[in-house]
N, C-alpha and C positions, 0 to 999 in steps of 0.2 A: 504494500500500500504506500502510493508515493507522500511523503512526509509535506506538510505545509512550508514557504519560508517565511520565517516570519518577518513581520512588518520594520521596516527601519525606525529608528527614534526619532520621534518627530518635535524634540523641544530639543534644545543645545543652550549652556551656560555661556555667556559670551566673553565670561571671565577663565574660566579654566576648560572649558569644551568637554564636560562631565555630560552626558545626553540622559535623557527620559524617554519612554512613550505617552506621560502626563505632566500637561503643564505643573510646575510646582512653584509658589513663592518665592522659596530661597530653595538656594543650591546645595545639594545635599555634601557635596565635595569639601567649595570651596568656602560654604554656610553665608557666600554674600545675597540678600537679599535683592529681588527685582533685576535678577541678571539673567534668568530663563527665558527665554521668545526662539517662537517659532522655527525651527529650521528649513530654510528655503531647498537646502540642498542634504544628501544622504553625508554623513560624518565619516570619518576615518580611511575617503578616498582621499589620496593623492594623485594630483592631475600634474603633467609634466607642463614647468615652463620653460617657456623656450626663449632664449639671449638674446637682450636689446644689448645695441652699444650705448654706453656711457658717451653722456653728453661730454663731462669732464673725464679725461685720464689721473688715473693714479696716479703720485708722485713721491721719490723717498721724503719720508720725513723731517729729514736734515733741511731739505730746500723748505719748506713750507714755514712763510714770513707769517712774523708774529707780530708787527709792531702794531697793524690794527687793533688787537684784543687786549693792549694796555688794559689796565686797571683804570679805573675812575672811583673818585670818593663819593660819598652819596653825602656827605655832609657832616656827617652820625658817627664820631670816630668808633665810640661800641659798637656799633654799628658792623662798621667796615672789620673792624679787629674780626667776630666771628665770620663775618664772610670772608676772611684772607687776605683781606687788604683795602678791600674795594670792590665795586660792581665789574663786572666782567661784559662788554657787548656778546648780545644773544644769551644770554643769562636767562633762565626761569629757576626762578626762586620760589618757593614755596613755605609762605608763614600760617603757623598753625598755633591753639591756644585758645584756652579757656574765654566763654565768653565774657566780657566785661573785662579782659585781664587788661586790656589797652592797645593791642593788635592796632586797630584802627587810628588810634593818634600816635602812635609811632610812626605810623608810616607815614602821616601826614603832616610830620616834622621831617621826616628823611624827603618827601616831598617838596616841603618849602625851601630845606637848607639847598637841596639838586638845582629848584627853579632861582636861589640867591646868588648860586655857581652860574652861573650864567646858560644853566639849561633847562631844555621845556618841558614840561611833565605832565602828564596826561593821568588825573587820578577817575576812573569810573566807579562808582560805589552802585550797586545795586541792594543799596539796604537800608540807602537814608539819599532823601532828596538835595539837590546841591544849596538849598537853602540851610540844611540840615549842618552839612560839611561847613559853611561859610560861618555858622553860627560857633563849631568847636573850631574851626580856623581863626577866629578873633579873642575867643577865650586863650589860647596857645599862642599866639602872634604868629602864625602861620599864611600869614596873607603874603601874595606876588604873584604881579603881572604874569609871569611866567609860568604859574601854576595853574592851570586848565582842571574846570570839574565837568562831567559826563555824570547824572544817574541814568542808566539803562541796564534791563536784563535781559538785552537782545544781541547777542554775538555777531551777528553782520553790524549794526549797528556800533558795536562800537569798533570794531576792526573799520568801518566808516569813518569815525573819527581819529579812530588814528592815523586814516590817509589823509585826513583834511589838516589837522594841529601838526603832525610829522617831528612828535615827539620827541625827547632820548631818555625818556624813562616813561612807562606806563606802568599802574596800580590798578589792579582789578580786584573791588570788596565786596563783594568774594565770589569765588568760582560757584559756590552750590547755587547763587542767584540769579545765574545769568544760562541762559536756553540756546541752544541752536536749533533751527529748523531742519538740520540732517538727520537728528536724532529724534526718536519719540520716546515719550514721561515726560515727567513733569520735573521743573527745576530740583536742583541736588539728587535726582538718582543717578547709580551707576553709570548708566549709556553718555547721559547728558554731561554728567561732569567728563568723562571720560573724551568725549566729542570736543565740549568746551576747552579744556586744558591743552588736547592736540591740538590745536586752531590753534592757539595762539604761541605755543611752542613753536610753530611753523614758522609764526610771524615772529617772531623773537631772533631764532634761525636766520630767513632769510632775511633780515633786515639790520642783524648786529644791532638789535636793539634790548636791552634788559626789561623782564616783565616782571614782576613783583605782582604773587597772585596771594590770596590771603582764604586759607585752609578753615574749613568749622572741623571741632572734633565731637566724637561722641562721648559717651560716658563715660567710658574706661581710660577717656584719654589718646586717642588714637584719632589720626588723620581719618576722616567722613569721607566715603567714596569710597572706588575701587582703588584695590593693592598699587593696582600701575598708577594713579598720578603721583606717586613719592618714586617710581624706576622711574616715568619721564623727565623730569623736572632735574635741575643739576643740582640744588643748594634746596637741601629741607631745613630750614630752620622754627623752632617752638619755640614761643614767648611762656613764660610761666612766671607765678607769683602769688602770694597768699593774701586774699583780699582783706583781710584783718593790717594788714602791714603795705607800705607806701614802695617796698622793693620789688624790682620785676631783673629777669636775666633772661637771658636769649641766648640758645644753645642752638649747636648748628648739629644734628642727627647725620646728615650726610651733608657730602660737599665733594665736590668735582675739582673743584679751584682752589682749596687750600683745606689745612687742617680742621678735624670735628671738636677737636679738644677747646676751645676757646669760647668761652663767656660773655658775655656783655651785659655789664649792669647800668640798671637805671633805678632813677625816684620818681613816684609818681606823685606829682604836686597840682594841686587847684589850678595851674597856669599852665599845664601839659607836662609832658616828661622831661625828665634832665637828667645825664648821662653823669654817670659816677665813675671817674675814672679811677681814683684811686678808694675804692671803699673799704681799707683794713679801718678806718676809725668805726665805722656803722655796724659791727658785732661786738664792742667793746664796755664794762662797765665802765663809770665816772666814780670820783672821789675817792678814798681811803680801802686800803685791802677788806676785805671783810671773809671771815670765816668759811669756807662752802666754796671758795672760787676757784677757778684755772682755766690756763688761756689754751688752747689748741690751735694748732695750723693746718686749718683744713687748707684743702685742695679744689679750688672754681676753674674745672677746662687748665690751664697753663696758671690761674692765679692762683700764689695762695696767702690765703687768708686768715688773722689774727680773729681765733672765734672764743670767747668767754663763756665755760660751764659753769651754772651754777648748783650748787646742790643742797637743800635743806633734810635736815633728819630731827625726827622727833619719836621722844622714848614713848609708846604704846604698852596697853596690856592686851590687847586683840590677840586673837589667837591668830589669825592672819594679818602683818603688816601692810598698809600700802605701797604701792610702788605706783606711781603718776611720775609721768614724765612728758618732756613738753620739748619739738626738734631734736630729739634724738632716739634710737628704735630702744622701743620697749624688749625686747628680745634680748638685746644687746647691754643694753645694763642691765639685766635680772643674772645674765652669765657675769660683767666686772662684780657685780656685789657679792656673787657665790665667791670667785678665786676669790677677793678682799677678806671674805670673812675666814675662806678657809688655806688661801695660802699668805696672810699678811695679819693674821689676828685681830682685823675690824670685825667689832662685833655688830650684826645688824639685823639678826633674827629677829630683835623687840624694838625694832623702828621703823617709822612712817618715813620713806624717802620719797621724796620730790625732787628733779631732773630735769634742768629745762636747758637752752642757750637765749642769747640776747640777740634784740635785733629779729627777732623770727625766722632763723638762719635754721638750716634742717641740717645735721651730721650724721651722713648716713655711711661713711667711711669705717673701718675700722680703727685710724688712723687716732680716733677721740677715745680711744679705751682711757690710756694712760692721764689724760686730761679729767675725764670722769671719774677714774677711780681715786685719783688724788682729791678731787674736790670733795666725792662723800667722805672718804677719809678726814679731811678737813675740816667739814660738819661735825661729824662724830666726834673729836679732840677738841672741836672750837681751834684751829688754829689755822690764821691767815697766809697762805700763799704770797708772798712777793711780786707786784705787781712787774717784777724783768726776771721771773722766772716763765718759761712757755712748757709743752710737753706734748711729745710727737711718738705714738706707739701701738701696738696693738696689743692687747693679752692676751695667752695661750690660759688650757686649764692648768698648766703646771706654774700657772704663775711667774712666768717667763713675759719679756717683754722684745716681741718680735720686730723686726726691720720693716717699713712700709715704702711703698712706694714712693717716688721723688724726694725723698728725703733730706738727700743737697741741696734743693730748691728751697724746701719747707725752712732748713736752719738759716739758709743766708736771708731768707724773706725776717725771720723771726731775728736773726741778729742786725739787721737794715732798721726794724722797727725799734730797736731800744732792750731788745732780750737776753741779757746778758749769760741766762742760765738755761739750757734747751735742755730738758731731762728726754732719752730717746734706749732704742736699743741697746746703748752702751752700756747703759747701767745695770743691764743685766734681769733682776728682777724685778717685781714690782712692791719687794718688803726694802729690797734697799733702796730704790727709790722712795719710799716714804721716811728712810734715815739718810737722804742726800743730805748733805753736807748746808748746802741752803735753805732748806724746810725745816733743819734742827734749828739752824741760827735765828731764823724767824721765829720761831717758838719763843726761844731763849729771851728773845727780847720783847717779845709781847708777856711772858710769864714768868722768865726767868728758870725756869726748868729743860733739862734736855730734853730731847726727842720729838718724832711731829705726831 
């Protein structure tokens, strides 16, 4: 009995080519939503194509002049620093970031400062009307002849404006707003952003002009849309920041054109943002030592940074102590406080510790063990750390205090600052470090007794 064939699939994910015989929502493969339609054609043929000649011939690499793709500043030196130096022509950038974080008035300061340089910028917003923009452009002092506004969330239309204004920088706010008529859904699905983003990479491409697209993310934090707008795009950079606190930093996740390692901090002020070029003073206490303190050297991208633990302890009868702690992992000190208690004879089983840093700075390094563990230690004795003592380490459970990463950087940033006394792996453990030779002497002269 001749067998049936059966039927080809007749849906295909446009994201990873996972087929169905039923349409489905989301794709069972690759779990992105609204990427399933229709397949015109049977899947998993391969049809032969057959050689065009190339308009351009190849050429060794050596030959190919670079002076066109100079760097340019966008104005913004934080700015520039995470992107490498400066904007690069034919650049797509891609900024992403929580909403409200400031996404939008940054770039409309990197806008003004571009159009103050004596070039034209082309900002589209498709999320506020340009009455909207002219209003947070006066609040910021972001006003110039030279800075052009477009609201539209029509993709021909504004590739129209960019042939009429003939920009050198465009901002497009934001990709999930804006529609093209080659694609169908509706703005920010998959197809559309995916259609969107190519266009204008094109136009970026062929015209050596940088585009500055500006990303939504979803809840977990991650770039909205399909996987490929972060492969297309050369420079993924994320704004973040903690809405409690006026600091924002901008991290570059990928980059084509220079290093990912590099930070850019800002303040964010009633008058628009302002670049913090040197910001060790903004994690630091004020006034007289105080018991419970120590400074750590963390590590921002290539910066590093002078960050202040502080630590309070209070004697409890609770059969269970607290442990609240505030920028720095909880996991992480509930491990310093076990070795302390059990390889440095801090007693803490009958106290309420509390753990924060200053400034609203998050340590999430290993690198703040030995910072931490001195400060509760500190608490526990009442005895004040010295304000040109720092301490750069990690702690093993043997009570060991191990080598961290950049550590040449960390000590000369911290001897640059006024730190005369860097406590680090050298010291070995973490019981001799609490009898360093500096933390006795502080003692002594706060109590006159030895020891810390």
């Amino acid at each position: 009995m001749p067998t049936r064939k059966a039927a080809p699939p007749a849906y295909r994910c446009t994201e990873c080519g996972w087929t169905t015989a039923k349409w489905a929502g989301r794709c069972a493969e690759c779990q992105q939503w609204g990427t399933v339609v229709e397949a015109a054609t049977e899947t998993g043929i391969v049809r032969q194509v057959s050689a065009v000649a190339p308009t351009r011939s190849a050429r060794p690499i050596t030959t190919i002049d670079t002076r066109d793709a100079q760097r340019r500043t966008s104005g913004v030196a934080e700015f520039d620093r995470v992107l490498g130096g400066g904007l690069v022509p034919g650049a797509a950038i891609l900024l992403s970031g929580e909403p409200g974080v400031g996404k939008s008035t940054l770039l409309l300061e990197v806008a003004a400062q571009s159009a103050r340089a004596g070039r034209r910028v082309l900002y589209a917003s498709g999320e506020e009307s340009t009455a909207q923009v002219r209003l947070r452009a006066e609040r910021t002092g972001a006003l110039h002849d030279e800075l052009y506004l477009a609201s539209e969330t029509d993709l021909a239309t504004i590739l129209g404006h960019i042939d009429e204004t003939r920009p050198d920088l465009v901002i497009v706010d934001s990709v999930q707003t804006v529609t093209s008529s080659l694609s169908d859904g509706a703005a920010g699905q998959p197809a559309q952003v995916r259609e969107v983003a190519a266009s204008l990479i094109r136009v970026a491409k062929e015209r050596d002009l940088p585009i500055i697209i500006v990303g939504h993310v979803t809840k977990d934090g991650q770039v909205a849309g399909p996987r490929i707008l972060e492969h297309l795009v050369d420079v993924v950079c994320h704004f973040e920041g903690d809405r409690q606190t006026s600091l924002r930093f901008v991290r570059a996740l990928k980059n084509r054109f220079g290093p990912t390692d590099e930070v850019g901090c800002f303040d964010m002020t009633g008058s628009g943002i302002v670049e913090v070029a040197d910001p060790s003073a903004l994690f630091l206490g004020t006034g007289a030592p105080v018991a419970g303190t120590c400074v750590a050297i963390a590590m921002e991208g290539r910066r590093a940074l002078p960050v202040e633990v502080q630590a309070l302890t209070i004697h409890t009868g609770a059969p269970n102590p607290r442990r609240v702690v505030s920028g720095v992992d909880a996991s992480r000190v509930a491990m310093v406080l076990a070795v302390l208690e059990r390889r440095a004879g801090v007693k803490l089983s009958d106290c309420d510790v509390y753990v924060s840093t200053v400034g609203g700075v998050r340590l999430t390094e290993p690198a703040a063990d030995l910072a931490i563990a001195i400060a509760v230690a500190g608490a526990v004795r009442e005895s004040a750390v010295p304000r040109q003592v720092a301490a750069i380490g990690e702690l093993s459970l043997a009570g060991e205090i191990r080598h961290v990463t950049q550590a040449p950087q960390r000590r000369s940033e911290a001897e640059r600052l006024g730190y005369r006394t860097v406590l680090d792996a050298s010291v070995g453990t973490i019981a001799k470090a609490l009898r360093h030779p500096s933390l006795i002497a502080a003692r002594t002269r706060d109590e006159g007794e030895p020891g810390f």
